[in-house]
N, C-alpha and C positions, 0 to 999 in steps of 0.2 A: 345635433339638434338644430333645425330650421329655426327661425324669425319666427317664425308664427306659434310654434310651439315658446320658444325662449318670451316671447311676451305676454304668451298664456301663462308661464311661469311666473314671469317677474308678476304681474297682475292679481295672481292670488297670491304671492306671498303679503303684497301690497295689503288684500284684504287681512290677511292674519294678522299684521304688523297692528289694522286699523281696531282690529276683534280685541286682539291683546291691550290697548290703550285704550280701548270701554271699558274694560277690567270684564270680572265674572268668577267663575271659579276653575281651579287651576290643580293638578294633581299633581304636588311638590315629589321630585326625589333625589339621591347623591348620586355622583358621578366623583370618586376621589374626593375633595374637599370642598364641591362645586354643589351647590343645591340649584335645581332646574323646576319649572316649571312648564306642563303642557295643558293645553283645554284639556278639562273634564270628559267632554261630548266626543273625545276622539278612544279617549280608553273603554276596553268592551271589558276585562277583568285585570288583575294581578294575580299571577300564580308563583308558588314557588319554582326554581330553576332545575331541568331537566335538562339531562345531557343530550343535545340533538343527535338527528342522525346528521353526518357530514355528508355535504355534498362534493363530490371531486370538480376543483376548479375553480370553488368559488372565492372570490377574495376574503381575507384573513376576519375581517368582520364581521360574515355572515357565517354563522355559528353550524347552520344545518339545517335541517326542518326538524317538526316535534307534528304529533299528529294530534291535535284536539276535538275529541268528538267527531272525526272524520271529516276533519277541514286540515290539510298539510298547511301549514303555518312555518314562513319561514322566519327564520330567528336573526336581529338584528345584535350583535354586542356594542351598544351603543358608546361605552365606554374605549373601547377600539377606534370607532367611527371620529369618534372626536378625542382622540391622539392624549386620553386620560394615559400617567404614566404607568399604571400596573391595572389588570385586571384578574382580580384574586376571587374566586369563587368560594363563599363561602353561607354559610345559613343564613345570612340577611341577603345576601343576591336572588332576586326575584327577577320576572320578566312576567313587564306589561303588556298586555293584547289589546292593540290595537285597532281600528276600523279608518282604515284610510283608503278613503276613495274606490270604498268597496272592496276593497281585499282587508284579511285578516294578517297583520303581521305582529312579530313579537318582538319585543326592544328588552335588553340586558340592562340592567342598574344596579349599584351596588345596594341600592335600601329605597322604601319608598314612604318619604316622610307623613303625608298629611295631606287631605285639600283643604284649600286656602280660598277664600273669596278676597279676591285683590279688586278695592276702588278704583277709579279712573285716576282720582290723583295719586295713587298710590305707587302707579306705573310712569316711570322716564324711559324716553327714547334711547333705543338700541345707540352707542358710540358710535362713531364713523370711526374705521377702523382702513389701515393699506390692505390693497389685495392680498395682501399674501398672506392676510388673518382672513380664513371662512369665516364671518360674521353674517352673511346672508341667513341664517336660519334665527338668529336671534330676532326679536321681533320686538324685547323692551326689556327692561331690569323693573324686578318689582320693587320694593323697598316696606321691610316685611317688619311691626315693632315686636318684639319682644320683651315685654319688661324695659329697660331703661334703654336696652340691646337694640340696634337695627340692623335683620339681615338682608343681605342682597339676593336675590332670587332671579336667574338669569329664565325669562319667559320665551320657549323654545317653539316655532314652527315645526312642527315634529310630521305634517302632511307634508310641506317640502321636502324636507329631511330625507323623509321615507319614499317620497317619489320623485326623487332627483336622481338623473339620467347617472350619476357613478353607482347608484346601489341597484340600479337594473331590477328590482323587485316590479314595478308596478309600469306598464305599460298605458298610453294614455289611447283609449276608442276615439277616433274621427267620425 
């Protein structure tokens, strides 16, 4: 990746980071014990989980494509992507369709909770974390009440995520 690209990167996640701490609404779901949240405006539906077709060669992540309405769609297992310890498919496994940056992709989750309208103050700044935690995709922790309960909602840049030069899906026009 050139400079020029890599600051094009850092620069919109910048923007998500600053979207996320407006608040807005947020389509909550599990990854293992982790409830995540992503914009609203980036998911195009939730369908239940079909077994892709596999592609040969591709890293363990990327599940295959699925053919939707005559758009190949390739399938992210997001719970792979971000090193969840088991990825058990089962009748609450769904995968999200996505619209990022103009391509249609599909994200793996173990369940998909709820959308949330999260306030500005309701969102804290992502941790500083050492390199060797990917935290570049997190963008802020909601902080979500429940009843007497408060849960954590980790708020996911999920257009990074998905157009970040390891997952090779989405090429960027000059």
């Amino acid at each position: 990746m050139d400079m020029i690209t890599d600051a094009k990167h850092v620069a919109q996640h910048e923007a998500a980071r600053a979207q996320a701490h407006a608040g807005g609404e947020f389509l909550t779901f599990r990854l293992g014990e982790e409830e995540y949240g992503i914009d609203i405006l980036r998911v195009q539906e939730i369908r239940s989980y079909e077994q892709p077709t596999r592609i040969a060669n591709a890293p363990s992540f990327i599940k295959g494509v699925v053919n939707l309405r005559g758009v190949i769609v390739p399938i992210v297992d997001l719970r792979m992507k971000l090193g969840c310890d088991s990825a058990e498919y089962n009748t609450f496994t769904v995968v999200i369709v996505l619209n990022v940056k103009g391509r249609v992709v599909g994200a793996v989750v173990d369940s998909v909770s709820d959308v949330l309208e999260l306030s500005r103050d309701s969102i804290k700044p992502a941790p500083e974390m050492s390199s060797a935690v990917d935290a570049g995709f997190i963008t802020g922790i909601g902080a979500v009440k429940n009843g007497d309960a408060e849960r954590m909602l980790i708020l996911m840049d999920i257009e990074s995520l998905m157009a970040s030069a390891e997952m090779g899906l989405i090429t960027e026009l000059h």
